[in-house]
Structure formats: structure tokens, C-alpha cells
ZATI-630929 format. One record per residue (C-alpha): residue number from 1; residue in one letter; x, y, z. Coordinates in pm, 1 decimal, always signed. Each point is the difference from the previous one (the first is absolute). Layout:
N
+-----+---------+----------+----------+----------+
| num | residuo |        u |        v |        w |
+-----+---------+----------+----------+----------+
| NUM |       A |        X |        Y |        Z |
...
+-----+---------+----------+----------+----------+
This chain:
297
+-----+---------+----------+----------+----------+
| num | residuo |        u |        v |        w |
+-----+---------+----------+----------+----------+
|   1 |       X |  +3054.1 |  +4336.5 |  +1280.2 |
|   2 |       X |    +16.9 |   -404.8 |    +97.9 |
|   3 |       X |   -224.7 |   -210.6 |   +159.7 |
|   4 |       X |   +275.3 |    -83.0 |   +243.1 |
|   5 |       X |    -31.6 |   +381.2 |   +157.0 |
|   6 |       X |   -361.6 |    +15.6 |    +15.9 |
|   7 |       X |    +23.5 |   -326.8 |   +183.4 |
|   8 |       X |   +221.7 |   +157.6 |   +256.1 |
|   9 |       X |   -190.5 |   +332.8 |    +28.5 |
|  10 |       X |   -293.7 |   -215.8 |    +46.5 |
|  11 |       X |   +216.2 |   -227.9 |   +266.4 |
|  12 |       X |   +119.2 |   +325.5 |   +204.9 |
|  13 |       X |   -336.1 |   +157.4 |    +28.0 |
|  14 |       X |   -136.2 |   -301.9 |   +151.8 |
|  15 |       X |   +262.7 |    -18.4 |   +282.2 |
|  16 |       X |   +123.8 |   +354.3 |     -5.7 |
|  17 |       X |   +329.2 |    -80.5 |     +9.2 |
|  18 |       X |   +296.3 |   -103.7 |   -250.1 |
|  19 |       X |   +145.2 |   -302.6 |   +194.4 |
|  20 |       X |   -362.1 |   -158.9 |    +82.8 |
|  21 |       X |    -55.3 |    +30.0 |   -365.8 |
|  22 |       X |   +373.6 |   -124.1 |    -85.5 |
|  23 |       X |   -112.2 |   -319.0 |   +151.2 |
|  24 |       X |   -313.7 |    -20.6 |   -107.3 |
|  25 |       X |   +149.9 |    +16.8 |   -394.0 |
|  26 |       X |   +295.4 |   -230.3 |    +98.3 |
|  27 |       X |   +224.4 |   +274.0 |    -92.9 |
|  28 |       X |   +270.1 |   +222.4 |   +195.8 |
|  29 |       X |   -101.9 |   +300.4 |   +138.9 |
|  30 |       X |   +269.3 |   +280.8 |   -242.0 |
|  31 |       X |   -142.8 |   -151.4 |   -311.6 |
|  32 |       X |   -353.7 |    +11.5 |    +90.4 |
|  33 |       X |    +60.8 |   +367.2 |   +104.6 |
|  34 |       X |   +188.3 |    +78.6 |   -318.2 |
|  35 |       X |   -280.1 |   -171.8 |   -219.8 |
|  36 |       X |   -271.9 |   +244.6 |   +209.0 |
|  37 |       X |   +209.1 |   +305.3 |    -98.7 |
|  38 |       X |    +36.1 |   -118.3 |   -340.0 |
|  39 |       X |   -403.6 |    +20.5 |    -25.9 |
|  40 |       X |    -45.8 |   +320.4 |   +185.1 |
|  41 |       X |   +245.3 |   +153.8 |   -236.3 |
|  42 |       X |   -152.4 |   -110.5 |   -292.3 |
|  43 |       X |   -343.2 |    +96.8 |   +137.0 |
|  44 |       X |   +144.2 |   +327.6 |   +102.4 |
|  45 |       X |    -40.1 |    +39.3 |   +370.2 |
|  46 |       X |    +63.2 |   -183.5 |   +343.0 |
|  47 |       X |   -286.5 |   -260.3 |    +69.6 |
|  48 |       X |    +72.9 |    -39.5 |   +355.7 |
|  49 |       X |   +128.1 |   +245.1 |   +321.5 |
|  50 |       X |    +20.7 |   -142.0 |   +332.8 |
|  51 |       X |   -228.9 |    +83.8 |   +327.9 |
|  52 |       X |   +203.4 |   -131.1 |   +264.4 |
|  53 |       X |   +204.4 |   -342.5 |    -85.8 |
|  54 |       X |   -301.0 |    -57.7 |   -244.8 |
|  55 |       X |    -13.9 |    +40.6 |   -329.8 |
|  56 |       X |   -323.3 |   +145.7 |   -179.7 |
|  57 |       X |    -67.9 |   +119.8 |   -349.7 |
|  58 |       X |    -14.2 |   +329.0 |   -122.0 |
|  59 |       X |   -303.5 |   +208.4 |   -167.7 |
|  60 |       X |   +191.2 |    -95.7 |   -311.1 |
|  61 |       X |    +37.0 |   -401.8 |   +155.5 |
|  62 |       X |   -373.1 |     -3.0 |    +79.5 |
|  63 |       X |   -124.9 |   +105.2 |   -362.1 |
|  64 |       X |   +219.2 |   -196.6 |   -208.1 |
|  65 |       X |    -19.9 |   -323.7 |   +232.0 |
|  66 |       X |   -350.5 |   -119.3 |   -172.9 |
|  67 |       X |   +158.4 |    -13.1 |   -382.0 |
|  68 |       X |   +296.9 |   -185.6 |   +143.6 |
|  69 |       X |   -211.6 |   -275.2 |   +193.0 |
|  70 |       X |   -184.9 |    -15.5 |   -327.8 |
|  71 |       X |   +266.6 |    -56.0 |   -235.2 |
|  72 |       X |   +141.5 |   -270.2 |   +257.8 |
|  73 |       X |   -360.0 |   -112.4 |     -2.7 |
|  74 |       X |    -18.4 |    -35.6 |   -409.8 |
|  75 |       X |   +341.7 |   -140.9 |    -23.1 |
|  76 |       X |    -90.9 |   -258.4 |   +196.1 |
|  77 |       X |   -366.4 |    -82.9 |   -134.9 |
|  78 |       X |   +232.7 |    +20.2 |   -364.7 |
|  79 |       X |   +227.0 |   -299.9 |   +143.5 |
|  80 |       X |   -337.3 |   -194.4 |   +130.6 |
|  81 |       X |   -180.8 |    +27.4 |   -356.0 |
|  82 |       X |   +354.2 |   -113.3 |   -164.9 |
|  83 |       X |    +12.5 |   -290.6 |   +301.6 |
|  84 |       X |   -343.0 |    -78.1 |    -80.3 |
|  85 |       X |    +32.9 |    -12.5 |   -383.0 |
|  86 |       X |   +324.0 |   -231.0 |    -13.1 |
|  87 |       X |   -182.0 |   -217.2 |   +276.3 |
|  88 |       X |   -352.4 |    -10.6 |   -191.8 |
|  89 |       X |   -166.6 |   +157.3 |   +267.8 |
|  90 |       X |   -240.6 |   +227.6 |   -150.1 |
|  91 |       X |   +176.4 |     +6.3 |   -282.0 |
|  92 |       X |   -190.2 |   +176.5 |   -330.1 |
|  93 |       X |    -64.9 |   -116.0 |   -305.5 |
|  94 |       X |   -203.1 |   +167.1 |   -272.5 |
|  95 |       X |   -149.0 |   -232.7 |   -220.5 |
|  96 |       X |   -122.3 |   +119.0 |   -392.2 |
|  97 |       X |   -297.4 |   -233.7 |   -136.6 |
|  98 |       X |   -148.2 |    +43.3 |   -334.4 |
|  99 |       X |   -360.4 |    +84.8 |    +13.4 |
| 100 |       X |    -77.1 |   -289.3 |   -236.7 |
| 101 |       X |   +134.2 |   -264.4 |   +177.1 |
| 102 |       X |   -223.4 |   -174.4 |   +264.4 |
| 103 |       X |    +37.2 |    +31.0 |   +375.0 |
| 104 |       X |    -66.0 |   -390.7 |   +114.8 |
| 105 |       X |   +295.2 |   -146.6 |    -98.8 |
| 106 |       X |   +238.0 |   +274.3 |    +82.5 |
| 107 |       X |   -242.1 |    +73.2 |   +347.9 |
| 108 |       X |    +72.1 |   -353.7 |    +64.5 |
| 109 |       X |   +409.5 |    +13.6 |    -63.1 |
| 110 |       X |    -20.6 |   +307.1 |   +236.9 |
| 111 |       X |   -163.3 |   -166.0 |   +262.7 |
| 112 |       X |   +215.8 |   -323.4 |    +43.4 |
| 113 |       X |   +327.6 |   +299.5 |    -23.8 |
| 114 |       X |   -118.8 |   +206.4 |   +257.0 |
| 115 |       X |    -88.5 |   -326.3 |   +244.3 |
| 116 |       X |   +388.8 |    -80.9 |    -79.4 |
| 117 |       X |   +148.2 |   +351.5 |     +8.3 |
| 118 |       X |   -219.3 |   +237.5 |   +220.2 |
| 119 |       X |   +243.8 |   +240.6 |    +33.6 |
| 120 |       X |    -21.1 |   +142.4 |   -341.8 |
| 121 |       X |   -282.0 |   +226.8 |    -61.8 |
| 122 |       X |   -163.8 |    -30.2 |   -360.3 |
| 123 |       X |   -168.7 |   +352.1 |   -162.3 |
| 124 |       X |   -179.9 |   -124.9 |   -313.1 |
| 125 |       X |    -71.8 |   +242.1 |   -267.2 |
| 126 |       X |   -232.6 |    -73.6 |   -315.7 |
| 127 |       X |   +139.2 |   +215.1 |   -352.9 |
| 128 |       X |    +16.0 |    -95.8 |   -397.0 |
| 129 |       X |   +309.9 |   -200.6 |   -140.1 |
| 130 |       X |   +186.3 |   +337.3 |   -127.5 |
| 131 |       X |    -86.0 |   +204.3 |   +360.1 |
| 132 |       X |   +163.1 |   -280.3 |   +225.9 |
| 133 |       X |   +276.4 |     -4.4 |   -231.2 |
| 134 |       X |    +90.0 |   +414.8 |    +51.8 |
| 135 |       X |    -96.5 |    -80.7 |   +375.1 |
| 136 |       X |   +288.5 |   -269.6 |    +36.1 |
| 137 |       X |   +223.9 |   +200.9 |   -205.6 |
| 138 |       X |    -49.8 |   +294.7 |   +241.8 |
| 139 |       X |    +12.6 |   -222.5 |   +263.5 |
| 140 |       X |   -380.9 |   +112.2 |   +166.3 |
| 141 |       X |    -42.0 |   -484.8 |    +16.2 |
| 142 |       X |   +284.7 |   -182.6 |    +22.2 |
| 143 |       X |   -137.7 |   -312.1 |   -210.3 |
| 144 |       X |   -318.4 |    -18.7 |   -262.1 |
| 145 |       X |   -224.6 |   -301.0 |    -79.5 |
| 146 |       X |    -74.3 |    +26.1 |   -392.8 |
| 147 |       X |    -98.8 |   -149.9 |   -247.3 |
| 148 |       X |   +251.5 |   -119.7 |   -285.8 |
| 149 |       X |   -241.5 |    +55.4 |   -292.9 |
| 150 |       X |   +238.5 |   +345.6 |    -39.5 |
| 151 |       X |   +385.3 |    -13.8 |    -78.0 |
| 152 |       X |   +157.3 |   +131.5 |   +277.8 |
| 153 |       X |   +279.0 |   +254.7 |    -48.9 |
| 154 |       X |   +390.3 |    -85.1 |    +74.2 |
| 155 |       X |    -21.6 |   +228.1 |   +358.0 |
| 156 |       X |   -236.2 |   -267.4 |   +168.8 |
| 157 |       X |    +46.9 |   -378.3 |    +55.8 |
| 158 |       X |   -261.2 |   -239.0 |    +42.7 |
| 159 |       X |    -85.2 |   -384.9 |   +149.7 |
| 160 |       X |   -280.1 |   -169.6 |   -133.8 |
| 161 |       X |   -231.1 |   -124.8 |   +275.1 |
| 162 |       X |   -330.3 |   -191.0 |   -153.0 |
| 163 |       X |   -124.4 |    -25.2 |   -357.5 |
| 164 |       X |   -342.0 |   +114.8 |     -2.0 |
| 165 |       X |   -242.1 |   -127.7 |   -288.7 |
| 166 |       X |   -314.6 |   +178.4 |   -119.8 |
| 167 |       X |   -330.1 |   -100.5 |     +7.3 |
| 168 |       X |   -355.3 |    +75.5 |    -78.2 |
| 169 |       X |   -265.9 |   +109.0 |   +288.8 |
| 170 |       X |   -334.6 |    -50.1 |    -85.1 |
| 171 |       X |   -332.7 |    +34.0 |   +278.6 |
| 172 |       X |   -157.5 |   -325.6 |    +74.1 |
| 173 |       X |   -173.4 |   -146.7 |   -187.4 |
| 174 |       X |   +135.0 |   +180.8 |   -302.2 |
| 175 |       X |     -7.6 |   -270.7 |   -321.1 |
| 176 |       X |   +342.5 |    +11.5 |    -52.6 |
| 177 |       X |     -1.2 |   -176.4 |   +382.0 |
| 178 |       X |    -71.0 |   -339.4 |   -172.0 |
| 179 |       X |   +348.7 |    +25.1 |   -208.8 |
| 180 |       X |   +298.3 |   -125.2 |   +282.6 |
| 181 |       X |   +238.7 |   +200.0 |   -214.1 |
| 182 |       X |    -78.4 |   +279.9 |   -244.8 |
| 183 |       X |   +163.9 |   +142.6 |   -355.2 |
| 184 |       X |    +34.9 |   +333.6 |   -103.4 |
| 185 |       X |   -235.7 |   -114.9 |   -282.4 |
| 186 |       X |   -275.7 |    -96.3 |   +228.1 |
| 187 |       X |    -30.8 |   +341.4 |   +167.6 |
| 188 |       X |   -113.8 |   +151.4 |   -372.9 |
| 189 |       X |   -279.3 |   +271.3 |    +19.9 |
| 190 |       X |    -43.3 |    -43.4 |   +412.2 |
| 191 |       X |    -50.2 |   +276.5 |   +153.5 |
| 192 |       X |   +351.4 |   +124.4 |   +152.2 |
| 193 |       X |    +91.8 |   +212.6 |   +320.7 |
| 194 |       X |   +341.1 |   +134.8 |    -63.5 |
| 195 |       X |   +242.5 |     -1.7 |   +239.1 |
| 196 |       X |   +202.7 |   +341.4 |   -107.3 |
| 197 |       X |   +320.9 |    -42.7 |   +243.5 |
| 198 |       X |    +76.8 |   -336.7 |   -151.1 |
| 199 |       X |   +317.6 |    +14.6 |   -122.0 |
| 200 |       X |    -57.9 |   -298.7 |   -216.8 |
| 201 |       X |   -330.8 |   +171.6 |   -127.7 |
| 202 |       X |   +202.7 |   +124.2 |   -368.2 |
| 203 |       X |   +111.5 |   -359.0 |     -0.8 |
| 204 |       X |   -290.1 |   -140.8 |     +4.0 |
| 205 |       X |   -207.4 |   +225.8 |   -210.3 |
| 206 |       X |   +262.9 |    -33.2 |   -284.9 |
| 207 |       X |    -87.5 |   -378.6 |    +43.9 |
| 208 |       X |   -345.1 |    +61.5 |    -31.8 |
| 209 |       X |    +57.0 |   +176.5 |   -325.3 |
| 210 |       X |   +224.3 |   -248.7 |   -157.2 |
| 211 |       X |   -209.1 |   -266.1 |    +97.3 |
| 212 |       X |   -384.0 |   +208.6 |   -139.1 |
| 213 |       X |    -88.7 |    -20.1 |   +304.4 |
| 214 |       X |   -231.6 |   +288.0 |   +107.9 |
| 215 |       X |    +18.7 |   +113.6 |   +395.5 |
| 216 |       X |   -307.0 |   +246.8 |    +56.1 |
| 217 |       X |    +53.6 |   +175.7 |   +336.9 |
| 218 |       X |   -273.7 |    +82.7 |   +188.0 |
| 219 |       X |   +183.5 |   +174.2 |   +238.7 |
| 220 |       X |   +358.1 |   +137.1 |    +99.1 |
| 221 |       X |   +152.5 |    +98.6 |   +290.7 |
| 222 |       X |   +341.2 |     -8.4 |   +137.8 |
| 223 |       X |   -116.9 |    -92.5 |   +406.0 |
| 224 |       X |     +2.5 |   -359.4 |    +23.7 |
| 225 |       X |   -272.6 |     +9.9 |   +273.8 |
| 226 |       X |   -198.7 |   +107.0 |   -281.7 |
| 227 |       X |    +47.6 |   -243.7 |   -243.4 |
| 228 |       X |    -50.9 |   -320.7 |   +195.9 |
| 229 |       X |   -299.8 |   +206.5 |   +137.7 |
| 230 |       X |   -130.9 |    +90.1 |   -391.0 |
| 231 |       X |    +90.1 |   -390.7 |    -92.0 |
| 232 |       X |   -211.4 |   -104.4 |   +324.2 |
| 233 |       X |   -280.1 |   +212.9 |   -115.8 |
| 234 |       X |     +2.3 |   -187.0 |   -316.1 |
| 235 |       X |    +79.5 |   +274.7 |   -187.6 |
| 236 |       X |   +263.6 |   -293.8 |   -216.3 |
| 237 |       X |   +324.5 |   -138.4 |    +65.1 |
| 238 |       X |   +328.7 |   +107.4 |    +56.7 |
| 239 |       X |   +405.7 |   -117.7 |    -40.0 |
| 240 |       X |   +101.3 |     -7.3 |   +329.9 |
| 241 |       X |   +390.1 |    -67.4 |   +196.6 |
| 242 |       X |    -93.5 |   -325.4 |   +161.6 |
| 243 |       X |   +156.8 |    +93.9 |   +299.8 |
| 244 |       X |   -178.1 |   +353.3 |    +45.4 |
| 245 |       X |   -371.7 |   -111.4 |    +26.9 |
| 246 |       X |    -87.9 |   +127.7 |   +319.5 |
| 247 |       X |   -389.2 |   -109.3 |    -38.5 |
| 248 |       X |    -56.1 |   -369.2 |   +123.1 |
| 249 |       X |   -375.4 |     -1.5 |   -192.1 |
| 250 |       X |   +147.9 |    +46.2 |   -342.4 |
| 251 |       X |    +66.6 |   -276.6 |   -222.6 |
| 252 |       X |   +337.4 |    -47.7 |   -180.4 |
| 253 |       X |   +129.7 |   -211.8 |   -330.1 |
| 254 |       X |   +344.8 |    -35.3 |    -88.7 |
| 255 |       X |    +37.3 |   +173.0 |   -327.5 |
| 256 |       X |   +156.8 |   -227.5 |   -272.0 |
| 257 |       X |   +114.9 |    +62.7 |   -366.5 |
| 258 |       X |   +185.7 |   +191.2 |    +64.8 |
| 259 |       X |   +118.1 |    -40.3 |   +359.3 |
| 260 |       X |    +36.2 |   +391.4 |   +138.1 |
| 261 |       X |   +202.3 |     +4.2 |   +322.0 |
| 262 |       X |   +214.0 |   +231.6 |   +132.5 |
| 263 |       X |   +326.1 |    +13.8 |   +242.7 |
| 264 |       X |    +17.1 |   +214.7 |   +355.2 |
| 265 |       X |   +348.9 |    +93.7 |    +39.0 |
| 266 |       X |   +190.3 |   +156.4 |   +320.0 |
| 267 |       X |   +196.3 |   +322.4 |    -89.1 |
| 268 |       X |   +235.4 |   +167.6 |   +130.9 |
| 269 |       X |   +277.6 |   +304.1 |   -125.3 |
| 270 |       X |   +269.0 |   -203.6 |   -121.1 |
| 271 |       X |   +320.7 |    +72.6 |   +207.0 |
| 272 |       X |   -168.0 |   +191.6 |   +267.6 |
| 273 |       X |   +110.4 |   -188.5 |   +329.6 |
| 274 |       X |   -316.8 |   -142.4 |   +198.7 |
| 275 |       X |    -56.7 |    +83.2 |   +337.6 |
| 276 |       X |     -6.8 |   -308.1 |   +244.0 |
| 277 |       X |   -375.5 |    -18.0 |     -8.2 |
| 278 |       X |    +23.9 |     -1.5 |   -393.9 |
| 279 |       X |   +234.9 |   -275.7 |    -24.3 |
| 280 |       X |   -205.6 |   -176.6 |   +263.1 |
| 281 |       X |   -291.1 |    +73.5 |   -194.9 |
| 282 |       X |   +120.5 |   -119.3 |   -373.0 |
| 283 |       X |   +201.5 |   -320.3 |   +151.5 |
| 284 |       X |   -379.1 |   -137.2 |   +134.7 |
| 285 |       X |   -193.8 |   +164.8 |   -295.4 |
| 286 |       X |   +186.9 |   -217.3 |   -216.4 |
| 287 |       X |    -10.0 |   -309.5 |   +206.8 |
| 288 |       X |   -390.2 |    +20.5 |    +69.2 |
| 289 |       X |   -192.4 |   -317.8 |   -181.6 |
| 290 |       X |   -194.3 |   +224.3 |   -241.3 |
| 291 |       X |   -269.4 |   -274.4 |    +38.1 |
| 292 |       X |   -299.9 |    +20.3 |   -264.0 |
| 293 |       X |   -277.5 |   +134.3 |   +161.5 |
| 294 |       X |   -280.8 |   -228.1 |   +115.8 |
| 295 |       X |   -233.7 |   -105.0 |   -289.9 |
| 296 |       X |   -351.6 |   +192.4 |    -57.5 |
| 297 |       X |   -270.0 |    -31.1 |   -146.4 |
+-----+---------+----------+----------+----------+
């Protein structure tokens, strides 16, 4: 069954006759015929009898006609979405962003894309490093913001956006406020509110240990909301992405001997072809000037 016969079908019931429809489809009369007997033997019965010098369908016309305006109907919504997609116009693009890493920045990226490109229509979804990486390889996003603290593995490719150091959030008027940069040594015996999704948290306690320095948490949680609200409570400090603080009343040190910092990388499954919007996408996520973000306190 083609498109091409439903389209005539359709054209004949409208005007009830073969040669009105002929012209209507720009085609002559014997193959427009022979295409509408094609159909009605591959359907199994006549779709049309005549009532005078009109033609009219048949019980069997009538109840199939509805399925063959739809699938006319979804063919051609199917060539709009694939008009729409080369063209950018509401074009899709599903977007993988590591829970860890901060929304400003990359909110900020979006924003200035989607006043350039409005076409293409952004779905952002939050997961761990390993989750976004089976949901690109599967194919559920099409590209994943991550951070580089983790090897990737040969399937994915990756282009490093910003470098993104660590630093130390403390409340106001915390004492370690009055240092303008702070040591791993000077945080020795404050209390601690540990930041469990870190991925540079093993790092950084193994530092601790080398160094005798002692980190006493007084609390833990994995929600980030919840640790810059336990560090506002003054319940101690915390090691902190620069770039992820969403709370403008905390305080923030760069931390220094050693430096901690981090890269967010761009991935991708290596040799999977991007769609338009994807290629769009990577071509201005590279270009964007990953400014530093504007000082704090």
C-alpha cells in the first residue's frame, strides 16, 4: 500500500469522480484509476460504486477511509518534524548535567544559546557521572556536562569548557574570614560539613591525611542545598566548586596549598553522528567565553 494511492482515494472521494481527481493530482486519468484498483485489491474489496455519473464509496470505502486520511495525516506531520529538525525549528535536544556541577554558569551559556538559536528546544536532566554516561550510551541525552575528575572510557569524547577551582565556604563572620586565602593546614580541628557527592572529596581527604591534618565533620549530606544551608547555620565550613555556590550570603576563600580545582568537560559517544541541533550546540559550547564568575565575598 503507497502513499501515492491513498492520496488518490482521498482525491476521488472528494470530487467523486476519476478525471476531477486526475487533475487535481496532476496525473492522467488510466493511471490514477489503475493506482485505485491497485489499493482496493490489496485491501480486498471495491471502495467506490457509482450513483448516477457520481462516484461514492462503498460500506467497505466509508470504514477504511479514516485510517487512510490518518496515515496521509502522520506521513505528513513525519516530513514537518524532519523539516523542522534540519531547519532548527523546534528542534530537540536533550541535555545530561552532572548533579555536582552548578547551574549559573551553564544557566547563563543556555540563555545567550537559546536568544541565538530559539528553535532548538533544550530538556535538561540532573544524574551522577556514571548514570549520564549509560544515558548517552543508550542514547536517552544526546550530550552530558561532567566533570573530568573521572577518566572517561574510549566510547565517549569530551571538550573541556572551564577549569573550575575549589574553595572554602565559611558563614560570615567565621574567623577564618580574616585569612584572603586559606591552607589545608589552617582548616585543622574546624568543625567540617561534608559535602558527600564531591567527587574530589577522596582527594582531598587523602590530603588531609598526608598532611595530619584532622577534618571533623559535623555533618554530611549529599544535597547541596543542604550544605551551604548547614555552613550558613554555622554548623563549620565546607570545600566548595567555586562556580556552584548558589547562596549569595555565604562567604568564600580560595583554597591554597594545595590548589584543588577541577575541569567540566562536554561529552559526547564518540563516532555517533550529531543531530543538527547537537552540532549547533557543541560548535557555540565551545566558543562561549567561560568567563570567571563575578568575585564574592
Amino acid at each position: 500500500m503507497e502513499l501515492q494511492q491513498i492520496r488518490y482515494f482521498l482525491a476521488v472521494q472528494r470530487h467523486g469522480s476519476f478525471s476531477r481527481a486526475a487533475d487535481e493530482c496532476d496525473v492522467s486519468q488510466p493511471a490514477l484509476t489503475l493506482a485505485v484498483k491497485k489499493l482496493e485489491g490489496e485491501i480486498g474489496g471495491e471502495l467506490f460504486h457509482r450513483e448516477g455519473k457520481r462516484l461514492v464509496l462503498t460500506a467497505l470505502g466509508r470504514l477504511v477511509q479514516p485510517a487512510l486520511e490518518q496515515a496521509v495525516s502522520g506521513a505528513q506531520s513525519a516530513r514537518n518534524i524532519a523539516e523542522n529538525f534540519h531547519l532548527l525549528r523546534q528542534a530537540p535536544l536533550r541535555l545530561g548535567l552532572q548533579s555536582t556541577i552548578g547551574p549559573m554558569r551553564v544557566a547563563s551559556f543556555l540563555s545567550a544559546f537559546h536568544r541565538r538559536q530559539p528553535g532548538v528546544e533544550i530538556a535538561v536532566e540532573d544524574g551522577s557521572f556514571s548514570a549520564l554516561l549509560e544515558r548517552l550510551e543508550t542514547g536517552a541525552v544526546d550530550i552530558a556536562l561532567l566533570s573530568g575528575t573521572q577518566g572517561l572510557p574510549d566510547a565517549f569524547r569530551s571538550d573541556k569548557l572551564y577549569a573550575e577551582p575549589y574553595v572554602v565556604v565559611i558563614p560570615p563572620g567565621h574567623p577564618l574570614g580574616r585569612l584572603p586565602t586559606i591552607r589545608l593546614a589552617d582548616v585543622n580541628g574546624e568543625p567540617y560539613v561534608d559535602r558527600l557527592s564531591c567527587e574530589m572529596r577522596e582527594a582531598v581527604m587523602a590530603l588531609s591525611r598526608e598532611s595530619g591534618v584532622n577534618l571533623y565533620a559535623t555533618f554530611r549530606s549529599e544535597r547541596e542545598d543542604w550544605v551551604e544551608a548547614m555552613v550558613l547555620a554555622g554548623l563549620g565550613f565546607a570545600f566548595m566548586p567555586a562556580y556552584s555556590i548558589r547562596s549569595r550570603d555565604l562567604h568564600q576563600r580560595p583554597l591554597v596549598d594545595p590548589a584543588v580545582q577541577r575541569d567540566v568537560l562536554a561529552v559526547d559517544v564518540r563516532g555517533r553522528a550529531r543531530s543538527p541541533a547537537g552540532r549547533l550546540f557543541m560548535e557555540e559550547i565551545k566558543a562561549h567565553a567561560w568567563e570567571a564568575a563575578p568575585a564574592r565575598h
